[in-house]
mmJSON file of the N, C-alpha and C atoms, coordinates in Angstrom:
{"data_MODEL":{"atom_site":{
"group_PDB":["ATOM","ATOM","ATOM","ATOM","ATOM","ATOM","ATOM","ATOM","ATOM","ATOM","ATOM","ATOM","ATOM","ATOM","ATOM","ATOM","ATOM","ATOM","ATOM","ATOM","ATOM","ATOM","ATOM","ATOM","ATOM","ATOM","ATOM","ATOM","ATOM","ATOM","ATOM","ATOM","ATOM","ATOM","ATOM","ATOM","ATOM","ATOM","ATOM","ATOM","ATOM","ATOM","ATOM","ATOM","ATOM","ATOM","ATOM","ATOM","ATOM","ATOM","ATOM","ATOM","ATOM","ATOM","ATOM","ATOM","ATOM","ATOM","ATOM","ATOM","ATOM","ATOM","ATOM","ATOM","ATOM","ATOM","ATOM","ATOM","ATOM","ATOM","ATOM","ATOM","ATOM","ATOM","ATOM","ATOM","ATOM","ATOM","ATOM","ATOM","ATOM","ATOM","ATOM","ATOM","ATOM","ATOM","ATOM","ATOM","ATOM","ATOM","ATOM","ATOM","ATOM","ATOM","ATOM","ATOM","ATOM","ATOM","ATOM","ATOM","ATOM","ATOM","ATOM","ATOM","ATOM","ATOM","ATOM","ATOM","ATOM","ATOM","ATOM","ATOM","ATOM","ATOM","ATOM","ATOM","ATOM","ATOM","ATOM","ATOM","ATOM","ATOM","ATOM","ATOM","ATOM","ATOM","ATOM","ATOM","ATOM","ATOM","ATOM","ATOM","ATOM","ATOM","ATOM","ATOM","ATOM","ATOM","ATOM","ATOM","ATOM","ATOM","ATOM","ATOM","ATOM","ATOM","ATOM","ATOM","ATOM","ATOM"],
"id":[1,2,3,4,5,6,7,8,9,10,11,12,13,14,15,16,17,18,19,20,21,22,23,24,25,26,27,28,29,30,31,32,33,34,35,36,37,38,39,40,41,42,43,44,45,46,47,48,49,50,51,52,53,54,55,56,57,58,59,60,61,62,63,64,65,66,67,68,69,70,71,72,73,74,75,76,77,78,79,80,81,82,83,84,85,86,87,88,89,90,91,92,93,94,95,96,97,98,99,100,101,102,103,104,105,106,107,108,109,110,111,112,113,114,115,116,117,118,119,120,121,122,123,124,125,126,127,128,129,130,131,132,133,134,135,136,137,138,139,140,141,142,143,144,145,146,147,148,149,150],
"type_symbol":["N","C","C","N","C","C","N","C","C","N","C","C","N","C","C","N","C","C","N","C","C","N","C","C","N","C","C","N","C","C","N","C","C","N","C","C","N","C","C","N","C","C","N","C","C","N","C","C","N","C","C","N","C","C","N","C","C","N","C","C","N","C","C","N","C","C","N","C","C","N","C","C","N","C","C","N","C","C","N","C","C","N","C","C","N","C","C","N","C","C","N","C","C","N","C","C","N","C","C","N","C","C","N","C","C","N","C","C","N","C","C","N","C","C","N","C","C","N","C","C","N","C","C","N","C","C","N","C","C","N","C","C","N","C","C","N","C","C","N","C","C","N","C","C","N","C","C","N","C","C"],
"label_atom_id":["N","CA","C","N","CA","C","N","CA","C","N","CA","C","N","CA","C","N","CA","C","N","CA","C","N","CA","C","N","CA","C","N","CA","C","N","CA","C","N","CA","C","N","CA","C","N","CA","C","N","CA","C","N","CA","C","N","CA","C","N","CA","C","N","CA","C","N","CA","C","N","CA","C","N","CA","C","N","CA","C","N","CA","C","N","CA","C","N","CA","C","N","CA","C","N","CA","C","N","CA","C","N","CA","C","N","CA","C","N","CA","C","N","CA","C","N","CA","C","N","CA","C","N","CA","C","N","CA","C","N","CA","C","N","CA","C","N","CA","C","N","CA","C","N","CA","C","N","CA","C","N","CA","C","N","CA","C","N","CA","C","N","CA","C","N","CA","C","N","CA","C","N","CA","C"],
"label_alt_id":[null,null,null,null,null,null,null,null,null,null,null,null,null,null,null,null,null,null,null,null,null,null,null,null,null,null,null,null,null,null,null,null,null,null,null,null,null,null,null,null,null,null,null,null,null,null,null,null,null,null,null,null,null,null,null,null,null,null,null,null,null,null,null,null,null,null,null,null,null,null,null,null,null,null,null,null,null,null,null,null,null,null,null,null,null,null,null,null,null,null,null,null,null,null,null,null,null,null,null,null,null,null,null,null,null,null,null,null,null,null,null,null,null,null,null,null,null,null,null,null,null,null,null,null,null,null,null,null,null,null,null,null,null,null,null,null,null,null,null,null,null,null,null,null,null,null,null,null,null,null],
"label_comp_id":["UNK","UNK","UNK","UNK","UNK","UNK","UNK","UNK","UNK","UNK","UNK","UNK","UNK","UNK","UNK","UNK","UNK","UNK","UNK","UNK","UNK","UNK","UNK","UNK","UNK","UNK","UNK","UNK","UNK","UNK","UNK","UNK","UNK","UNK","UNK","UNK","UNK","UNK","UNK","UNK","UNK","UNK","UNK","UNK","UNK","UNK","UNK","UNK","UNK","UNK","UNK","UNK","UNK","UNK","UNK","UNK","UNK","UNK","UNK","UNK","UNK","UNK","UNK","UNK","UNK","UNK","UNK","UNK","UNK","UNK","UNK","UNK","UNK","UNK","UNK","UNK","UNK","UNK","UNK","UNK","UNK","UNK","UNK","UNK","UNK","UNK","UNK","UNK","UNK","UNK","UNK","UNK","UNK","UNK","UNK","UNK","UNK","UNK","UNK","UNK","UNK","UNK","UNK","UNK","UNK","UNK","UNK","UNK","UNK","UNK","UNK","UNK","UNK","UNK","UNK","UNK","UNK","UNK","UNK","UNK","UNK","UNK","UNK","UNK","UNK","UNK","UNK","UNK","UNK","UNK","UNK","UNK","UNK","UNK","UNK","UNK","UNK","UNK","UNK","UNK","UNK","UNK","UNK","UNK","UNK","UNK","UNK","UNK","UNK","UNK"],
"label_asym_id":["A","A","A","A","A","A","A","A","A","A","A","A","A","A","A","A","A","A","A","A","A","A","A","A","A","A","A","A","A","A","A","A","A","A","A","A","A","A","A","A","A","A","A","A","A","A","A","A","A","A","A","A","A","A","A","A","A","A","A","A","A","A","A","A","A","A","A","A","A","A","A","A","A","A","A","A","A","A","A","A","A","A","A","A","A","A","A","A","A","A","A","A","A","A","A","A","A","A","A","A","A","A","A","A","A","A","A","A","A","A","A","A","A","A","A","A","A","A","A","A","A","A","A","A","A","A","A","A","A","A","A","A","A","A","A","A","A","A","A","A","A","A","A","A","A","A","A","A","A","A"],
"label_entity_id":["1","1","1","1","1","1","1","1","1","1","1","1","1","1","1","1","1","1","1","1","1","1","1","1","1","1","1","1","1","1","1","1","1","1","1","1","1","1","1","1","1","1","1","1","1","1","1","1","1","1","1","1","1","1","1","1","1","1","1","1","1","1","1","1","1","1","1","1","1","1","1","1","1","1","1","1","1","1","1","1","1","1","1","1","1","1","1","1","1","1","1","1","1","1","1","1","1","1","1","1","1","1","1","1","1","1","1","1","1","1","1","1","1","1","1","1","1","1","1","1","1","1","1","1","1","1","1","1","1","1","1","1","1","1","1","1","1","1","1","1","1","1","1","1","1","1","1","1","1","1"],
"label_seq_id":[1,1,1,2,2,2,3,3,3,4,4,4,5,5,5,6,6,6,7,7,7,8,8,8,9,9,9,10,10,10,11,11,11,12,12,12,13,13,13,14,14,14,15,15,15,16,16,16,17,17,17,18,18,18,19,19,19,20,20,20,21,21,21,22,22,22,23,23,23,24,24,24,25,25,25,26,26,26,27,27,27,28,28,28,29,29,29,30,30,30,31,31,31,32,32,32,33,33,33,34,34,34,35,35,35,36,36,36,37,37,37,38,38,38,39,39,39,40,40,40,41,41,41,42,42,42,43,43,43,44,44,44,45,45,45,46,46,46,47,47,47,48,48,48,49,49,49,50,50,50],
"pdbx_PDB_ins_code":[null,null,null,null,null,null,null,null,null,null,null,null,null,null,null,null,null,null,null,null,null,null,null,null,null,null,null,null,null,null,null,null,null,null,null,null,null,null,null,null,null,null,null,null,null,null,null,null,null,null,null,null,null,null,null,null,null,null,null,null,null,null,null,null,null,null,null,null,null,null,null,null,null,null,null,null,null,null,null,null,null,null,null,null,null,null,null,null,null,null,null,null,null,null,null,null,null,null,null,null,null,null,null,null,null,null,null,null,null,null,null,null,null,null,null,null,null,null,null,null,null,null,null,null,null,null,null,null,null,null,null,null,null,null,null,null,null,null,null,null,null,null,null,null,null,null,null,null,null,null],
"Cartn_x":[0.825,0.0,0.877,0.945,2.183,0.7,-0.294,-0.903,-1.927,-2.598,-3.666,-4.641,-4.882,-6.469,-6.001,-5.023,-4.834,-5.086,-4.747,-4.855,-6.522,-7.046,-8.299,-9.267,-9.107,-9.129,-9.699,-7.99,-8.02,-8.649,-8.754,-9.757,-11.099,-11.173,-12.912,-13.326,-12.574,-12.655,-12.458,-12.099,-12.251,-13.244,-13.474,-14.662,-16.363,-15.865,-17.048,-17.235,-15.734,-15.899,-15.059,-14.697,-13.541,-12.274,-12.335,-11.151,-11.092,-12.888,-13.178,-14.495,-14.366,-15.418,-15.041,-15.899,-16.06,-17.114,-16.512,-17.954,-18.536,-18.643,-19.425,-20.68,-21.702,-22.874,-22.598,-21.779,-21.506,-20.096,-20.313,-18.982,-17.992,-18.07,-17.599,-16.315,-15.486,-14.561,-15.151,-14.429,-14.362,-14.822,-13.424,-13.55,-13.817,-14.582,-14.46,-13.124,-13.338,-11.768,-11.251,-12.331,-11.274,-10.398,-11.103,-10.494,-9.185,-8.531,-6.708,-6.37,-5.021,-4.323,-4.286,-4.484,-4.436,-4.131,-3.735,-3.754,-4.173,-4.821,-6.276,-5.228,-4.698,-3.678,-4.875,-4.573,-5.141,-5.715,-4.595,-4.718,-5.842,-6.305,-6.795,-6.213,-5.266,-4.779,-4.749,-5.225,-5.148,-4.511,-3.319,-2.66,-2.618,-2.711,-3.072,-1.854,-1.947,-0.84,-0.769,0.526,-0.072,0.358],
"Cartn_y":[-1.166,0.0,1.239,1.886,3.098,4.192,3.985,5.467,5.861,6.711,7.26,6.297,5.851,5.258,3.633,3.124,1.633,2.046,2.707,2.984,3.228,4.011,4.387,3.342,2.413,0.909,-0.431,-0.266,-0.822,-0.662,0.865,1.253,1.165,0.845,1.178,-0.589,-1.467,-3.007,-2.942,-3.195,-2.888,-2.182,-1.258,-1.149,-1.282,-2.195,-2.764,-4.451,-5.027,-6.623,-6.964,-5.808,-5.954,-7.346,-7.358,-8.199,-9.793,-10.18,-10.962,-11.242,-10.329,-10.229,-11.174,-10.771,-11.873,-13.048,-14.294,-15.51,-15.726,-14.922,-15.44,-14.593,-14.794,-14.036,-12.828,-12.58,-11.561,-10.997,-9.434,-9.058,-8.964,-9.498,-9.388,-10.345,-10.106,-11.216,-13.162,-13.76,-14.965,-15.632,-14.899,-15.822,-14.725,-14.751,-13.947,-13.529,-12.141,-11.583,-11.814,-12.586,-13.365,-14.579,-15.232,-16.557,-16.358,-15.644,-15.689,-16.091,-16.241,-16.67,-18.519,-18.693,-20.276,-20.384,-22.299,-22.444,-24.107,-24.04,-24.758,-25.913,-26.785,-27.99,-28.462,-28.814,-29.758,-30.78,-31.494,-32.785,-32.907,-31.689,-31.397,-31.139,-30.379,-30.345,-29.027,-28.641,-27.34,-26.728,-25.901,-25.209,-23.945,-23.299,-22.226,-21.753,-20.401,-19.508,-19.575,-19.272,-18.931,-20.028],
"Cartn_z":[0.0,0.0,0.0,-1.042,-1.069,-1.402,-2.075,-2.544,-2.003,-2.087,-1.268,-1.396,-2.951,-3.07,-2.182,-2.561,-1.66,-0.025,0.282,1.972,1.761,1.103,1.404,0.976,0.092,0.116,0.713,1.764,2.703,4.126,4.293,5.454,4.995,3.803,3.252,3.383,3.387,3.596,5.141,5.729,7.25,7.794,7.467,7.859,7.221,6.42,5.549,6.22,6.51,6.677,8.135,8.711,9.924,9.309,8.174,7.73,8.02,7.51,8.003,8.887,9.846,10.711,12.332,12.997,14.052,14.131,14.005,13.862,14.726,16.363,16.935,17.313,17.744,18.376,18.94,19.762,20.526,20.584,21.087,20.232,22.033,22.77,24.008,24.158,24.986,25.162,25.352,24.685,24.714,26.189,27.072,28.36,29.132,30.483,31.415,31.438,32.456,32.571,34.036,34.725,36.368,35.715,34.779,34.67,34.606,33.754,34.2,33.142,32.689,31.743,31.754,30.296,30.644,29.122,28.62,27.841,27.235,25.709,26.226,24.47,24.811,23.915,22.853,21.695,21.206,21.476,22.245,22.51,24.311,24.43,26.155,26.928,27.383,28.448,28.315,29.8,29.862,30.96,30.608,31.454,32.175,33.491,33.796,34.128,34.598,35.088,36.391,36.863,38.949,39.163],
"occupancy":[1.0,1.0,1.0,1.0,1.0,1.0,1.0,1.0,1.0,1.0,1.0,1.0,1.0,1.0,1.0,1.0,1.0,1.0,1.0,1.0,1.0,1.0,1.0,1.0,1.0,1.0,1.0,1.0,1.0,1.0,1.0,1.0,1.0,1.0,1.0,1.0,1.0,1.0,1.0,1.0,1.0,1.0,1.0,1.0,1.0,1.0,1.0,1.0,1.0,1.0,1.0,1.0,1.0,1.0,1.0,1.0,1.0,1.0,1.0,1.0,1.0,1.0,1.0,1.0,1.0,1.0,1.0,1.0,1.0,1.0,1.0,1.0,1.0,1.0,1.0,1.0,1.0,1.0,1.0,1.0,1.0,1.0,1.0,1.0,1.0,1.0,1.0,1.0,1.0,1.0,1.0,1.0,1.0,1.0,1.0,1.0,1.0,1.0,1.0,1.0,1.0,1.0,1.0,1.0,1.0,1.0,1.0,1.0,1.0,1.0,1.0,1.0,1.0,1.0,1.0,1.0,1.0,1.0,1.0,1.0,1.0,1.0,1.0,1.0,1.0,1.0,1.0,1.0,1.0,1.0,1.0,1.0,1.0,1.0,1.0,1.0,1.0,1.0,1.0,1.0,1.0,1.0,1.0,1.0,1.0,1.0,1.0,1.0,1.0,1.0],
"B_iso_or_equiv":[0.0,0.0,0.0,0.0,0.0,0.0,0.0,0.0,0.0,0.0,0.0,0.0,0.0,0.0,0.0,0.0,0.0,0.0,0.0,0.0,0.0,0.0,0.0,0.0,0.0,0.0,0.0,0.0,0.0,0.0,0.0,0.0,0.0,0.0,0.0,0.0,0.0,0.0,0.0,0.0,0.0,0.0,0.0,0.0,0.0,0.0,0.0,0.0,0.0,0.0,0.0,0.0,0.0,0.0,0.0,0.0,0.0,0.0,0.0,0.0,0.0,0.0,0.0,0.0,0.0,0.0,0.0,0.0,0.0,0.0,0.0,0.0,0.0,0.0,0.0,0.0,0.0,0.0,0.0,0.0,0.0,0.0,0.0,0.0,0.0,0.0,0.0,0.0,0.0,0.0,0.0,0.0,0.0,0.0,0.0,0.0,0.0,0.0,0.0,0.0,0.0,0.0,0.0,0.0,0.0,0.0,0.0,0.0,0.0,0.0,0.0,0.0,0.0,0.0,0.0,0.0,0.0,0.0,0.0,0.0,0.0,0.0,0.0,0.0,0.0,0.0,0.0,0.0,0.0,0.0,0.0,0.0,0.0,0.0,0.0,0.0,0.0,0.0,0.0,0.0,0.0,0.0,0.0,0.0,0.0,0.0,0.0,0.0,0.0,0.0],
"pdbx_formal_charge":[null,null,null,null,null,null,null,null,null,null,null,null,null,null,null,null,null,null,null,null,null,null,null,null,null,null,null,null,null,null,null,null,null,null,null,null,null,null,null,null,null,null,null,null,null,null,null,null,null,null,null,null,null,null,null,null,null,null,null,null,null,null,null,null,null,null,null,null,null,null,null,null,null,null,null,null,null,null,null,null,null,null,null,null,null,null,null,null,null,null,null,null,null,null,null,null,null,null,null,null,null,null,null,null,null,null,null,null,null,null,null,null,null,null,null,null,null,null,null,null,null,null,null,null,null,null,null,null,null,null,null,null,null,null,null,null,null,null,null,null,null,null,null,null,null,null,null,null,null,null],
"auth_seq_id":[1,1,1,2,2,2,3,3,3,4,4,4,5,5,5,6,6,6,7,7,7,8,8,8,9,9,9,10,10,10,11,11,11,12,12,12,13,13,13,14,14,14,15,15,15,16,16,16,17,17,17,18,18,18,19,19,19,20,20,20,21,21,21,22,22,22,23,23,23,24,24,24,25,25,25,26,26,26,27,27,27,28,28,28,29,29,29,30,30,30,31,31,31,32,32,32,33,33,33,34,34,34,35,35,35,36,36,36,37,37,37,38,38,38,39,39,39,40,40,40,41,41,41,42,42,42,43,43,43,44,44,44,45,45,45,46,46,46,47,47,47,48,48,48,49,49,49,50,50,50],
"auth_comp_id":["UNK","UNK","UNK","UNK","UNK","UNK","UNK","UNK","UNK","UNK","UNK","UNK","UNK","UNK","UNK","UNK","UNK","UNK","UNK","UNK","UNK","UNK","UNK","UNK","UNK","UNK","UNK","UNK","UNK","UNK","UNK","UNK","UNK","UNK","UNK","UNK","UNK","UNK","UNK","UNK","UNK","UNK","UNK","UNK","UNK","UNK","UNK","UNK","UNK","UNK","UNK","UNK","UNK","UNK","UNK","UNK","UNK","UNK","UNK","UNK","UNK","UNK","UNK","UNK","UNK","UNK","UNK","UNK","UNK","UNK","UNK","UNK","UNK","UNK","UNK","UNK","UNK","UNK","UNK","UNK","UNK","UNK","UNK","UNK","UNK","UNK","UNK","UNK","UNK","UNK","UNK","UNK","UNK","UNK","UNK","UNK","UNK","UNK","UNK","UNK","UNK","UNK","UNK","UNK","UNK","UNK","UNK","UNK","UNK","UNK","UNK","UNK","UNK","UNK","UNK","UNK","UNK","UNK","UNK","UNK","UNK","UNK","UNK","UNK","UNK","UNK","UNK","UNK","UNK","UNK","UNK","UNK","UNK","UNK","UNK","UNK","UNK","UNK","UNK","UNK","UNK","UNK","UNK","UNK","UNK","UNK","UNK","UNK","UNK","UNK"],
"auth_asym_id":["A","A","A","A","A","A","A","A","A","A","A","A","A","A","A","A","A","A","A","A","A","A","A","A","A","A","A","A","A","A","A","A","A","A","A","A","A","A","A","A","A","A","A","A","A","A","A","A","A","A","A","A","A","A","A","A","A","A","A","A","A","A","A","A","A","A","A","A","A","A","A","A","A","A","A","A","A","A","A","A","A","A","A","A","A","A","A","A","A","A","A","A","A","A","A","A","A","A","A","A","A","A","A","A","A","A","A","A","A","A","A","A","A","A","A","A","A","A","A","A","A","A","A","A","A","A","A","A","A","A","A","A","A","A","A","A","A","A","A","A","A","A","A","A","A","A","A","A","A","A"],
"auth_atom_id":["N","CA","C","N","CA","C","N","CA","C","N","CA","C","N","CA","C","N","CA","C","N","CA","C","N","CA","C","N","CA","C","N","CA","C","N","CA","C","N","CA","C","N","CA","C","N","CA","C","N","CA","C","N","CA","C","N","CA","C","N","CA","C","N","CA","C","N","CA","C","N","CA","C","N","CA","C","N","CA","C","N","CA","C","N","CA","C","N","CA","C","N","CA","C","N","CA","C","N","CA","C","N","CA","C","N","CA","C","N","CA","C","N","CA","C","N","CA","C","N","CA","C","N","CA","C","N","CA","C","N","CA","C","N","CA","C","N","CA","C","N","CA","C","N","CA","C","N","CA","C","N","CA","C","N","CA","C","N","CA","C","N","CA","C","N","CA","C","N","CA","C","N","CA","C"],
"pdbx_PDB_model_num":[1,1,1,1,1,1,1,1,1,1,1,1,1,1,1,1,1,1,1,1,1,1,1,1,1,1,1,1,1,1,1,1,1,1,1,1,1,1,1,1,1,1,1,1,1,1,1,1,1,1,1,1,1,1,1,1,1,1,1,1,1,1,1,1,1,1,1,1,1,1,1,1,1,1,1,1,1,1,1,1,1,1,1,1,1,1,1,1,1,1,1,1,1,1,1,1,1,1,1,1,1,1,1,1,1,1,1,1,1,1,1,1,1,1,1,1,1,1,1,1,1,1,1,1,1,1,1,1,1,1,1,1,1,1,1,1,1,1,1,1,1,1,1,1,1,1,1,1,1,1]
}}}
């Protein structure tokens, strides 16, 4: 993106599709914000912080 019209473009797609969009119902965080840092394996295992 070097010229005016590509930048203006690209902000005009963003804010037409958020670059994609979000797929779920609601536009709020995923997880509560007590739950804490964690991390959620493929295979199940899930690891927390702390």
């Amino acid at each position: 993106m070097n010229t005016t019209k590509e930048l203006e473009g690209a902000f005009s797609e963003y804010q037409r599709t958020r670059f994609g969009g979000w797929p779920f119902d609601r536009q709020g965080p995923v997880h509560a914000r007590d739950r804490g840092r964690f991390a959620s394996y493929p295979d199940g295992r899930l690891e927390t912080g702390g």
